[in-house]
KEBA-656160 format. One record per atom (N, C-alpha, C): atom name; x, z, y. Coordinates in steps of 0.1 Angstrom, whole numbers. Atoms other than C-alpha are relative to their C-alpha. Last residue first. Layout:
N
+----+-------+-------+-------+
| at |    px |    pz |    py |
+----+-------+-------+-------+
| CA |     X |     Z |     Y |
...
+----+-------+-------+-------+
# end
This chain:
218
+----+-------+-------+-------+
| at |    px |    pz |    py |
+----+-------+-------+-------+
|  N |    -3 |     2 |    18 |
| CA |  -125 |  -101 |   -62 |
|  C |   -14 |   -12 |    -5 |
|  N |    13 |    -5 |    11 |
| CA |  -130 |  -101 |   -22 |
|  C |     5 |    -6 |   -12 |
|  N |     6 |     6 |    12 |
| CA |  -100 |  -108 |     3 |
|  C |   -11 |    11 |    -7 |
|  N |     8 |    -8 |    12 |
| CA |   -84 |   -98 |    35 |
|  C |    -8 |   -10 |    -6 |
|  N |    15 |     9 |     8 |
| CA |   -54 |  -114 |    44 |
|  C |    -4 |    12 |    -5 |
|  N |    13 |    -6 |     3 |
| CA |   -27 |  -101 |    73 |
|  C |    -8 |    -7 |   -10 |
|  N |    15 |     3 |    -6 |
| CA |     3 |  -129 |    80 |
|  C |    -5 |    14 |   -11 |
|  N |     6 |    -5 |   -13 |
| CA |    37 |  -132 |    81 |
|  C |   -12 |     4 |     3 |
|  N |     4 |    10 |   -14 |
| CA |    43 |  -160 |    62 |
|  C |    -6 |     7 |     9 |
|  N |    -1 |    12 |    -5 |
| CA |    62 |  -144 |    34 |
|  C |    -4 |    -6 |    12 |
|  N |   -15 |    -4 |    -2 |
| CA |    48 |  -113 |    34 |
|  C |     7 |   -12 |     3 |
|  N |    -7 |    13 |     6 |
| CA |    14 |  -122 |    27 |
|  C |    13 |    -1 |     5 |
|  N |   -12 |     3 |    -4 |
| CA |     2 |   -84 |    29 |
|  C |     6 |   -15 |    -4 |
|  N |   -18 |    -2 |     6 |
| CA |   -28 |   -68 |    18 |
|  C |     4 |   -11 |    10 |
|  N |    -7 |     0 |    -9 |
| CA |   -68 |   -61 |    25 |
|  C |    19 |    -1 |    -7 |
|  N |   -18 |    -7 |     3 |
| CA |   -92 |   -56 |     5 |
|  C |     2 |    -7 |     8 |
|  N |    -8 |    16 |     5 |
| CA |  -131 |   -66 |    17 |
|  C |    15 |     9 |    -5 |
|  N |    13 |    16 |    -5 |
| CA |  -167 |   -45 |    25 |
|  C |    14 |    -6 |    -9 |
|  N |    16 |     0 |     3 |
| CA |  -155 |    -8 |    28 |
|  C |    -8 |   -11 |    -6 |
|  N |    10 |    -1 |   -11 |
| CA |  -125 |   -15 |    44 |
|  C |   -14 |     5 |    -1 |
|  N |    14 |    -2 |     0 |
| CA |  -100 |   -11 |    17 |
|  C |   -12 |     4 |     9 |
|  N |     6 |   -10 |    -7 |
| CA |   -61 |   -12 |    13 |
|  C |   -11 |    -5 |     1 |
|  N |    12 |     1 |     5 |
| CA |   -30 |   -28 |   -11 |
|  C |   -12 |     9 |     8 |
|  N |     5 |   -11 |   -10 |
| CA |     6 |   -34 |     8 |
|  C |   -17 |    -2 |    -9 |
|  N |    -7 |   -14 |    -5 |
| CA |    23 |   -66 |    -4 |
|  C |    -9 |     9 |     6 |
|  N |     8 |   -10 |    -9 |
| CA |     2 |   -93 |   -19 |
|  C |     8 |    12 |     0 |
|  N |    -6 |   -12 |     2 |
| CA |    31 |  -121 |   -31 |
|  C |    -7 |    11 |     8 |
|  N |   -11 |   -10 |    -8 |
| CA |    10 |  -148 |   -28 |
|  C |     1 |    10 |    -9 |
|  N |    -9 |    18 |    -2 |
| CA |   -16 |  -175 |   -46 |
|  C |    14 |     5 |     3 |
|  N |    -4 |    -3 |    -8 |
| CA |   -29 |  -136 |   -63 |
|  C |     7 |   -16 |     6 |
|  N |   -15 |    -3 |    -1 |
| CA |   -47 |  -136 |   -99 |
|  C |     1 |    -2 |    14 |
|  N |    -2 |    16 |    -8 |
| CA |   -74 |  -123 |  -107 |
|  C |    13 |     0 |     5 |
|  N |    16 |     5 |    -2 |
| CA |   -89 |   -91 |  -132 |
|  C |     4 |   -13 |     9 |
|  N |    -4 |    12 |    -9 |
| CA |   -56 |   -78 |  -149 |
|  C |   -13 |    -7 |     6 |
|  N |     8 |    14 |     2 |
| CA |   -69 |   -46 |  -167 |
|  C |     3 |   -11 |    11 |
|  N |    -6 |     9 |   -16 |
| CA |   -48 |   -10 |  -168 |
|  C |    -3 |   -17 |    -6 |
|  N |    -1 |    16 |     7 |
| CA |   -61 |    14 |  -195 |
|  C |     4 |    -9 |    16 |
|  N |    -9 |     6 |    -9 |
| CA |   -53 |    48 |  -182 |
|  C |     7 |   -13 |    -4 |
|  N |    -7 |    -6 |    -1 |
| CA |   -81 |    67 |  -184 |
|  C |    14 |    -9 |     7 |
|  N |    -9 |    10 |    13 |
| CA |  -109 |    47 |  -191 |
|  C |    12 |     6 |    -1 |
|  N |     2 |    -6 |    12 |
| CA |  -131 |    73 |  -167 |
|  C |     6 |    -4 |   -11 |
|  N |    -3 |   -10 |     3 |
| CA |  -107 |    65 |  -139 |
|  C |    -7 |     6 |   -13 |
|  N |    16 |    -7 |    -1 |
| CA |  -111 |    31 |  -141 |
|  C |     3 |    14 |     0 |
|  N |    -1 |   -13 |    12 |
| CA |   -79 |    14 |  -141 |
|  C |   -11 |     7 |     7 |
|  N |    10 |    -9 |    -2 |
| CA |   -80 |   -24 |  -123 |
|  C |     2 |    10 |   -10 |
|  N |     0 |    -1 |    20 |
| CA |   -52 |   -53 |  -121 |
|  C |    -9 |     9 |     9 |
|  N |     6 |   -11 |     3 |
| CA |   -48 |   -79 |   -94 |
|  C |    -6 |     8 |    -8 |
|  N |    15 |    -4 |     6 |
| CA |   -22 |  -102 |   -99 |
|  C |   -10 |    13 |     3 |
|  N |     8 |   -13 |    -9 |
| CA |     5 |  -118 |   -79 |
|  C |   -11 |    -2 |    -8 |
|  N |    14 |    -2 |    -8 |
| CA |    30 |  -145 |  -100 |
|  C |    -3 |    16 |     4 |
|  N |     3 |    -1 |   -14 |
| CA |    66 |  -152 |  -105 |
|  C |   -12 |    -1 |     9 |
|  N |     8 |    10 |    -5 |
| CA |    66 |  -154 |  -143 |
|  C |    -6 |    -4 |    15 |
|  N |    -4 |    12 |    12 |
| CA |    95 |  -134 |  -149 |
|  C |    -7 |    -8 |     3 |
|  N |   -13 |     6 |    -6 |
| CA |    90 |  -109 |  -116 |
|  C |     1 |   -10 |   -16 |
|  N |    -3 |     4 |    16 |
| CA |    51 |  -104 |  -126 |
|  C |    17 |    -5 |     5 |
|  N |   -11 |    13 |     1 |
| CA |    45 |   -86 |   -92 |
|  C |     3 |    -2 |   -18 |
|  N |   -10 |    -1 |    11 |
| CA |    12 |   -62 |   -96 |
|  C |     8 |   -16 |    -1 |
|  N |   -10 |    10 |    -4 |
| CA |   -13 |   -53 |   -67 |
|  C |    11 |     1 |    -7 |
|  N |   -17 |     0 |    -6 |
| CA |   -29 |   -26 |   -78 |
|  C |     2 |   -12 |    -1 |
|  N |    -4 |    11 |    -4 |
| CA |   -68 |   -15 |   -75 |
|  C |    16 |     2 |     1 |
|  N |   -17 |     4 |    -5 |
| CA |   -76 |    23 |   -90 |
|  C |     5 |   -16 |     1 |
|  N |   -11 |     9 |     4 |
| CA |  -115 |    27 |   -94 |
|  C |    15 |    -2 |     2 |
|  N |    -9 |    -8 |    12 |
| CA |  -137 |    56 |   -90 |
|  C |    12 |   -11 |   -10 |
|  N |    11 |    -8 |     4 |
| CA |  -149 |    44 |   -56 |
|  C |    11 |     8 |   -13 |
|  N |    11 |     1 |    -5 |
| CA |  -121 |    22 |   -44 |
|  C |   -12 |     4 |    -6 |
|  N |    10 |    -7 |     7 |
| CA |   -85 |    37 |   -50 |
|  C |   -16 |    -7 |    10 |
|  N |    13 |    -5 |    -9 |
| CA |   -56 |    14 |   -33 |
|  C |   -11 |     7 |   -11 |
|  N |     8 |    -4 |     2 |
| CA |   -22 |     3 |   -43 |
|  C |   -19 |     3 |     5 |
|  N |    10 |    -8 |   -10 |
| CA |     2 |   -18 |   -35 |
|  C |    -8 |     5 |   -12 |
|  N |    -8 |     4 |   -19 |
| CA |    38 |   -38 |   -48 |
|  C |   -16 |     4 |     6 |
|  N |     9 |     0 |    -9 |
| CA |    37 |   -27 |   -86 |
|  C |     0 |     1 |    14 |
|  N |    -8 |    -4 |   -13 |
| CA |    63 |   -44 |  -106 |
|  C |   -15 |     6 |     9 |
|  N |    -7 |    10 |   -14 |
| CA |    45 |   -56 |  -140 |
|  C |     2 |    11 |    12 |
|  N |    -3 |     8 |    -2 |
| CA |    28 |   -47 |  -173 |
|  C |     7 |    -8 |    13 |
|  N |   -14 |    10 |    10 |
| CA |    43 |   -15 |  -182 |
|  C |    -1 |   -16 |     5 |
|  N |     2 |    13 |    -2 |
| CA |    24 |     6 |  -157 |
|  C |     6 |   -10 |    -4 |
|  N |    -5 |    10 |     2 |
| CA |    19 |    41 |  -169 |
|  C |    -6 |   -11 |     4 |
|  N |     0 |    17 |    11 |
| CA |     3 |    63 |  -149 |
|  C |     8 |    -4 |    -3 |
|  N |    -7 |    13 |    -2 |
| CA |    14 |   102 |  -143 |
|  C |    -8 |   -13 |    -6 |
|  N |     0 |     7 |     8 |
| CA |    -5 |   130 |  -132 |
|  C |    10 |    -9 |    -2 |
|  N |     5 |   -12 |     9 |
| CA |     4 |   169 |  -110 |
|  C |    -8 |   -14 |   -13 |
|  N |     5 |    10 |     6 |
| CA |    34 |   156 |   -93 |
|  C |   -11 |     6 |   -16 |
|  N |    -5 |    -3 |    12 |
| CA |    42 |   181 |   -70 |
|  C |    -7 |   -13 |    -5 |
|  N |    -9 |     8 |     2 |
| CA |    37 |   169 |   -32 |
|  C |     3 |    -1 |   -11 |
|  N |   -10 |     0 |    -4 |
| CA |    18 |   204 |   -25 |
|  C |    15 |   -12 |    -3 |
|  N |     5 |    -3 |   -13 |
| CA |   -19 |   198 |   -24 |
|  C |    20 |     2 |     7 |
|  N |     6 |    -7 |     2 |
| CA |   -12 |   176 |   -60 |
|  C |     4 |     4 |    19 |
|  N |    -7 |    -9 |    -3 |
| CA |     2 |   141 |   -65 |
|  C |   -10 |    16 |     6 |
|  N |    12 |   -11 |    -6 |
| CA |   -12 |   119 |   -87 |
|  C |     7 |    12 |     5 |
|  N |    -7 |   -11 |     0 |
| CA |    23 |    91 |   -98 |
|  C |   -14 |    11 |    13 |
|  N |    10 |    -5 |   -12 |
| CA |    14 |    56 |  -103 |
|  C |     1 |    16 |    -1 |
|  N |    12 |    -9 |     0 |
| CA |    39 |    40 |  -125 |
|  C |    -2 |     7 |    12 |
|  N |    14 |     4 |    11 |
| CA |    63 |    11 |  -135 |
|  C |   -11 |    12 |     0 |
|  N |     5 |    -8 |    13 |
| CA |    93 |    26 |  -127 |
|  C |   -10 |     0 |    -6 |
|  N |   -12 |     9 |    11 |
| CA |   103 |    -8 |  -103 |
|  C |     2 |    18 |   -13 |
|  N |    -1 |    16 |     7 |
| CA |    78 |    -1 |   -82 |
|  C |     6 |    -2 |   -11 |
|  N |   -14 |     2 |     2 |
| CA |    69 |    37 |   -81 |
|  C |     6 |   -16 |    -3 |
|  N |    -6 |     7 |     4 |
| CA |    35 |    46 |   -64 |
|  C |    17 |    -3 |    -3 |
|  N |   -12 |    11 |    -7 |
| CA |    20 |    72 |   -47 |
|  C |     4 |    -8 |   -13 |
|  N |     0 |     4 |    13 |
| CA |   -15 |    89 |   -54 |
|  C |    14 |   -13 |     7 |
|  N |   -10 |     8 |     0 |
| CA |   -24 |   111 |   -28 |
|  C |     3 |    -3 |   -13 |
|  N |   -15 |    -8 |     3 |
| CA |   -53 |   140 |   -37 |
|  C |     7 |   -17 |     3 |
|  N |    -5 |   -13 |    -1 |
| CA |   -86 |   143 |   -26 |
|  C |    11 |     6 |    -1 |
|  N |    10 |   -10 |    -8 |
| CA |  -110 |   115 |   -12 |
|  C |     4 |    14 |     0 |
|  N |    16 |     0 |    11 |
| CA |   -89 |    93 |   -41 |
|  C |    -8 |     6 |     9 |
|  N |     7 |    -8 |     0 |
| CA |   -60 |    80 |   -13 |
|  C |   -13 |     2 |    -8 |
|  N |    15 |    -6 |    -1 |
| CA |   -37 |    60 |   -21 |
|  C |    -2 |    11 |    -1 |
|  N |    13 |    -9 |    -1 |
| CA |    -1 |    47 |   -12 |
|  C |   -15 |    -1 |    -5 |
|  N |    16 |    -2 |    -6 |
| CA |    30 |    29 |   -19 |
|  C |   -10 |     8 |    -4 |
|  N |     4 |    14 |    -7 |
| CA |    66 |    27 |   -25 |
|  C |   -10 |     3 |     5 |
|  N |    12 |    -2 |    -5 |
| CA |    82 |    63 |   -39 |
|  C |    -1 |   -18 |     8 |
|  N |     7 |    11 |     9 |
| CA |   115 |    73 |   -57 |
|  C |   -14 |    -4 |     4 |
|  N |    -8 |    10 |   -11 |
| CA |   139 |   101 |   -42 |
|  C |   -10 |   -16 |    -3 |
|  N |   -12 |     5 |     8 |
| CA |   135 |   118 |   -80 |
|  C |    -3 |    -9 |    14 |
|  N |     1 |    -3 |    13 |
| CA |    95 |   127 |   -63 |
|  C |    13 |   -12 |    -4 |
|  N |    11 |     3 |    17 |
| CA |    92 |   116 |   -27 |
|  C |     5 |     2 |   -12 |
|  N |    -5 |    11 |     4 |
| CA |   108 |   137 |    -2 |
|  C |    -8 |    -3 |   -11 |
|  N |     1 |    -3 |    10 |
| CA |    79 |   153 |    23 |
|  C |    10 |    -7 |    -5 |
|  N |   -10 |    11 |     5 |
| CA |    84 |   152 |    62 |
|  C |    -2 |     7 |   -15 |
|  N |    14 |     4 |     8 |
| CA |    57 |   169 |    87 |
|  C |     9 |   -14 |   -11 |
|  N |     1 |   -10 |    12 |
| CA |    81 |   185 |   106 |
|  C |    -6 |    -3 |   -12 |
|  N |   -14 |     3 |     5 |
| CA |    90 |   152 |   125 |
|  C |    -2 |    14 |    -8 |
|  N |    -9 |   -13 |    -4 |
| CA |    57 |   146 |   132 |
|  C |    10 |     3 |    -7 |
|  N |    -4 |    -8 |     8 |
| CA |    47 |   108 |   137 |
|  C |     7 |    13 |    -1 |
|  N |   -12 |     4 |     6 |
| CA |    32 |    90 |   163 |
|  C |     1 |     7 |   -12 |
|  N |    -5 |   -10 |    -5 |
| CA |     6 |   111 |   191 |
|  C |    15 |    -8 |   -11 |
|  N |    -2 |     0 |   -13 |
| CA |   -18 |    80 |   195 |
|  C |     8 |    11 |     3 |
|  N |     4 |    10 |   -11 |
| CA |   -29 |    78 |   157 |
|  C |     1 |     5 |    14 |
|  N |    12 |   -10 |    -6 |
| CA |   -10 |   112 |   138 |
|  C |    -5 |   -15 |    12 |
|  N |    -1 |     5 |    -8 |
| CA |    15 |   103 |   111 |
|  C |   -16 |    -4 |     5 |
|  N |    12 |     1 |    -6 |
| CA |    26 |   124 |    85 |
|  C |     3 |    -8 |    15 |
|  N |     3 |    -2 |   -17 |
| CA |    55 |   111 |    68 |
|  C |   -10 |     1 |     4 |
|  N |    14 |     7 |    -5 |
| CA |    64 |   103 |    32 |
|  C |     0 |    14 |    11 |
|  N |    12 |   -10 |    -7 |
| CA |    97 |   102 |    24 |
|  C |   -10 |    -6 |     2 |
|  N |    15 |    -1 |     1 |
| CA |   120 |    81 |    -3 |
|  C |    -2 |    10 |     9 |
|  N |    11 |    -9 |     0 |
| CA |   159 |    75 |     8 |
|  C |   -14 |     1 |    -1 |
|  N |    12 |     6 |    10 |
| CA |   177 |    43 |     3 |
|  C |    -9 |    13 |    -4 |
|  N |     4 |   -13 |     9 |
| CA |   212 |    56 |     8 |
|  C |   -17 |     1 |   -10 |
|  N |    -1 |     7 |     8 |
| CA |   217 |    20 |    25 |
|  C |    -3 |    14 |   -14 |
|  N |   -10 |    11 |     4 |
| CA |   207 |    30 |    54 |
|  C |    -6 |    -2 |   -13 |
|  N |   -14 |     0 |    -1 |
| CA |   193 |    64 |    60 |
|  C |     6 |   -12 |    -9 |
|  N |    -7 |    -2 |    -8 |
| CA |   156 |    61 |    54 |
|  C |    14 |     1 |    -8 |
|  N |   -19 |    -3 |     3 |
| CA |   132 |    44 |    34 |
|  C |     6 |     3 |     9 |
|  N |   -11 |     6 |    -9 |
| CA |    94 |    54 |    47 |
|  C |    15 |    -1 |    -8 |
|  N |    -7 |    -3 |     9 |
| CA |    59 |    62 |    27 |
|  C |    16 |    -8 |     6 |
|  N |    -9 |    14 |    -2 |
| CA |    36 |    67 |    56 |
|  C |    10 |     2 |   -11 |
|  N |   -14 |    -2 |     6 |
| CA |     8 |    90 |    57 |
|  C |     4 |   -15 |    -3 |
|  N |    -3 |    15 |    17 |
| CA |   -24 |    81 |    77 |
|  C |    17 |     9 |    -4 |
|  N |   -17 |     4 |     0 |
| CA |   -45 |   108 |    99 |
|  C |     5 |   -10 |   -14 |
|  N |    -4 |     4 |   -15 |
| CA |   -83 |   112 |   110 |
|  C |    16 |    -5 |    -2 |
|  N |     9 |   -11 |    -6 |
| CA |   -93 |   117 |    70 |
|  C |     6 |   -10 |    15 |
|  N |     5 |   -13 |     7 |
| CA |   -64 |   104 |    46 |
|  C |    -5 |     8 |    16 |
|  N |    10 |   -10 |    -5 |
| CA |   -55 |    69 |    54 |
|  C |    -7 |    13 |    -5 |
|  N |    10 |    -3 |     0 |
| CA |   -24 |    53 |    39 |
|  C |   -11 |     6 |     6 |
|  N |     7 |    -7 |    -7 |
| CA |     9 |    34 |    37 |
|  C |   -18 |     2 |    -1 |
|  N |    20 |     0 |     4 |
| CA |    32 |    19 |    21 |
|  C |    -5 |    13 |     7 |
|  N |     1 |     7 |    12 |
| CA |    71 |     9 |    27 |
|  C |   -13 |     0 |     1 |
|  N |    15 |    -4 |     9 |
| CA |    77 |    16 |    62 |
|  C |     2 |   -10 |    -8 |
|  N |    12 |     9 |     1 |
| CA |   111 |    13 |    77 |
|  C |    -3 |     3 |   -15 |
|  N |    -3 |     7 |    13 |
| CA |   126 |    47 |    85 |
|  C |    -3 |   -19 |     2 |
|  N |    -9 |    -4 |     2 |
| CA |   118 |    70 |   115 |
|  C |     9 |    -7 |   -12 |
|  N |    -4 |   -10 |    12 |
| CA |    93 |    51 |   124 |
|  C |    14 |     4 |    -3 |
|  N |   -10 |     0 |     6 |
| CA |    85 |    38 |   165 |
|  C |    -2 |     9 |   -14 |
|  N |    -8 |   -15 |    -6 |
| CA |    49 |    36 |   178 |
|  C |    15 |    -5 |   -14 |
|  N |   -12 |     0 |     8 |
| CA |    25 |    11 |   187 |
|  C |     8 |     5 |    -4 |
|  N |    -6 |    -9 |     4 |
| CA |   -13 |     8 |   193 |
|  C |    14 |    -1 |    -8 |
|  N |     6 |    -9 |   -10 |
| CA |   -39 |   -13 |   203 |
|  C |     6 |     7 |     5 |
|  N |    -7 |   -14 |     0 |
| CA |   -26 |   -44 |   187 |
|  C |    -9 |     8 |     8 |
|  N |    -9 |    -5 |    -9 |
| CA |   -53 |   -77 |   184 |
|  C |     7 |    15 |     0 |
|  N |   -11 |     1 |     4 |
| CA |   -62 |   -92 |   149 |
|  C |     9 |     6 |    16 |
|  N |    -7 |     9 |   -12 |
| CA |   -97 |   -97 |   169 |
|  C |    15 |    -5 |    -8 |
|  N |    12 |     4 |    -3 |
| CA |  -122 |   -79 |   144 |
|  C |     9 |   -16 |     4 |
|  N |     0 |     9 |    11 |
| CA |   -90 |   -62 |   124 |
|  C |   -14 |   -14 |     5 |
|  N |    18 |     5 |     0 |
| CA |   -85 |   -45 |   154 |
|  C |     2 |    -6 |    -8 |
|  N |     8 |    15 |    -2 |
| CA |   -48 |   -37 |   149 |
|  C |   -17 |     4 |    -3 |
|  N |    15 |    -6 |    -1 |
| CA |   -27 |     0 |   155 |
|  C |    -7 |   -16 |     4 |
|  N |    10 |    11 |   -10 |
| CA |    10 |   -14 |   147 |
|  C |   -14 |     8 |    -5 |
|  N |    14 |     2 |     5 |
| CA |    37 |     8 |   130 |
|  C |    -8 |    -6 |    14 |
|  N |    15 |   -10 |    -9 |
| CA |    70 |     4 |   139 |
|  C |    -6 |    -2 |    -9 |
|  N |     4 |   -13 |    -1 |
| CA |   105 |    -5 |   121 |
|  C |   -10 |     9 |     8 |
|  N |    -6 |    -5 |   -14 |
| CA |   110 |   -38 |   137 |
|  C |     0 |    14 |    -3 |
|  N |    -8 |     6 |    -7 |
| CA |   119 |   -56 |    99 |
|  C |     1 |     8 |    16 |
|  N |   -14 |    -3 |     7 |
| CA |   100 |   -36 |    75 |
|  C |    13 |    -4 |     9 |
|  N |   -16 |    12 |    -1 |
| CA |    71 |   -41 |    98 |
|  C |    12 |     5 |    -7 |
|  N |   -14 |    -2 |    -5 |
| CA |    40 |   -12 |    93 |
|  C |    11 |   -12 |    -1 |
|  N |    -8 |     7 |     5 |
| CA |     3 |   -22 |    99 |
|  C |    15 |    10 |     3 |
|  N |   -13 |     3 |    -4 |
| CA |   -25 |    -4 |   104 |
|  C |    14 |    -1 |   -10 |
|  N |   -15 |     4 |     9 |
| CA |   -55 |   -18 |   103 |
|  C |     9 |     8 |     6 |
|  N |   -11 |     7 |    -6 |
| CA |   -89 |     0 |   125 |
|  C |    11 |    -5 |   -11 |
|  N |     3 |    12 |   -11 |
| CA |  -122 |    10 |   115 |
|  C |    13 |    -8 |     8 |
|  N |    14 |    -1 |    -5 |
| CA |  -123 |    30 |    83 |
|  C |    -5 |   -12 |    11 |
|  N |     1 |   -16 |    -3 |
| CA |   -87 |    38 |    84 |
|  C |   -17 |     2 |     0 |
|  N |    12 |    -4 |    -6 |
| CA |   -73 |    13 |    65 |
|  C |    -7 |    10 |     8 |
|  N |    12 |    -9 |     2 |
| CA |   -35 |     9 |    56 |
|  C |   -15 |    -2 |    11 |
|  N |    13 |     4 |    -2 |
| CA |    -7 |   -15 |    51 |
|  C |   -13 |    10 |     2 |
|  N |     4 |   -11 |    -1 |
| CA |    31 |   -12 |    50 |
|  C |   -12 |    -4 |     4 |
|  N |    -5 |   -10 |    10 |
| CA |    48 |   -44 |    50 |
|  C |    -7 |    10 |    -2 |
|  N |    11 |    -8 |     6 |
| CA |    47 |   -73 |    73 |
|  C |    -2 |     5 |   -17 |
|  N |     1 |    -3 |    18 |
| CA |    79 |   -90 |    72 |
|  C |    -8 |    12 |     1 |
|  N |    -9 |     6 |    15 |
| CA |    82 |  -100 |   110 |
|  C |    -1 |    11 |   -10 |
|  N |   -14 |    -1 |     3 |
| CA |    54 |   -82 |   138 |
|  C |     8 |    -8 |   -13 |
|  N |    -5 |    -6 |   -16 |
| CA |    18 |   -85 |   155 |
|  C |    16 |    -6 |    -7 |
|  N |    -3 |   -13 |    -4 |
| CA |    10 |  -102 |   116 |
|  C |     8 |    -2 |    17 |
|  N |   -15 |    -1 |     1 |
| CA |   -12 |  -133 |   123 |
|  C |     6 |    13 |    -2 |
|  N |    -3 |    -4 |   -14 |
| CA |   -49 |  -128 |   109 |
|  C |    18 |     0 |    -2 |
|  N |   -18 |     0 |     0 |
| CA |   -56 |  -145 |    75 |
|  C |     0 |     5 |    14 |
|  N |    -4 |    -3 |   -16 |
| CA |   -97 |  -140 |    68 |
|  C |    16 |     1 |    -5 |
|  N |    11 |     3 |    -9 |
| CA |  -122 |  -147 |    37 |
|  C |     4 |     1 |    14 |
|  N |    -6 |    -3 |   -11 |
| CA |   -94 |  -149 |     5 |
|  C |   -13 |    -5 |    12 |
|  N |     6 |     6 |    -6 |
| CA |  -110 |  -151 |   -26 |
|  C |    -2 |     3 |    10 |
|  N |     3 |    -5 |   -13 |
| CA |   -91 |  -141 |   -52 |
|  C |    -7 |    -7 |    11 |
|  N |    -6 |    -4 |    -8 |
| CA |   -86 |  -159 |   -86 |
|  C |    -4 |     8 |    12 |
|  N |     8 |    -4 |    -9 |
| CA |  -104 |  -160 |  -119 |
|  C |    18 |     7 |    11 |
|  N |     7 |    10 |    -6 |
| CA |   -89 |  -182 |  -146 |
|  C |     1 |     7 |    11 |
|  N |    10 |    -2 |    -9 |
| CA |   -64 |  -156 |  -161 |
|  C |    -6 |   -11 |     8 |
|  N |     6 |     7 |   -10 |
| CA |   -40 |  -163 |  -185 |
|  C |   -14 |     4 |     6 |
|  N |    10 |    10 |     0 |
| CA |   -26 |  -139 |  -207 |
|  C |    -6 |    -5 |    10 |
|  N |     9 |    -5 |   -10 |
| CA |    10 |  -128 |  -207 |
|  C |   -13 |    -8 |    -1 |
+----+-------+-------+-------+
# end
């Protein structure tokens, strides 16, 4: 693996509301957070780190995202069965229970959004998976070098958060959409960055471990 000088450069840690912060998304102006542990989602001011907003999931949230006024949730359900769905979910009305997709071979972590089509993630299959108006899976990335634990799309770029389980580091890597589907390690991570998301201005993820919110600049 090649060494990387250049690390992250963390500008804000807010406490998570909830234990083993997990599930992460932007909406433009507000965080929200999902808890692996109480099974909600949290509506945060990212200004204050104060809640606004809370509501029960049918699962616990793995990843999560903003598309337009509404976020999708990528949730494990039924036990130990270890079920993939993604879940529409509607700020101040919760989640609709019609509104249930299964993820592709049962198989799904985390989210982005390009402006047009969802782009979910497979940890432990090593790829990013373009999904089309109806769930189908209309690209595939390969992701050979490492475990991917978030995503996010920022302009024409694909940002992921990539576990190195052998050498127990957090890296941030980069695929350009015109490069296709070169995948570039650009800093490394002091944490385990769970959940990958985008304000306009800073990223955003998950220090799982300690509980805590960080956004960062590359």
């Amino acid at each position: 693996m090649d060494v990387l000088e250049t690390s992250i450069h963390e500008v804000l840690r807010l406490p998570s509301p909830a234990p083993q912060p997990q599930a992460l998304a932007h909406d433009g102006e507000h965080l929200w957070l999902g808890s692996w542990e109480t099974r909600r989602i949290y509506g945060i001011d990212p200004r204050h780190g104060t809640v606004f907003e809370e509501a029960n999931a049918p699962g616990q949230p793995v990843g999560g995202v903003a598309v337009g006024d509404e976020l999708r949730f990528v949730l494990r359900e039924n036990g130990e069965a270890n079920n993939r769905f993604i879940r529409r979910f509607l700020p101040g009305h919760g989640f609709k229970d019609r509104d249930v997709v299964p993820c592709p071979d049962d198989t799904g972590s985390f989210l982005a959004f390009d402006g047009s089509h969802l782009w979910l993630s497979q940890r432990h299959n090593r790829r990013v998976l373009e999904l089309d108006a109806s769930y189908a899976v209309k690209r595939t990335l390969e992701i050979a070098l490492a475990e991917i634990v978030g995503i996010v799309w920022v302009g024409d770029a694909l940002y992921l958060s990539l576990w190195y389980r052998d050498e127990r580091i957090c890296r941030i890597a980069r695929v350009d959409r015109a490069e296709g589907s070169t995948v570039t390690p650009i800093a490394n991570v002091p944490f385990s960055g769970i959940s990958l998301t985008h304000d306009g201005t800073h990223f955003w993820t998950n220090d799982f471990k300690e509980n805590a919110i960080v956004a960062f600049t590359l």
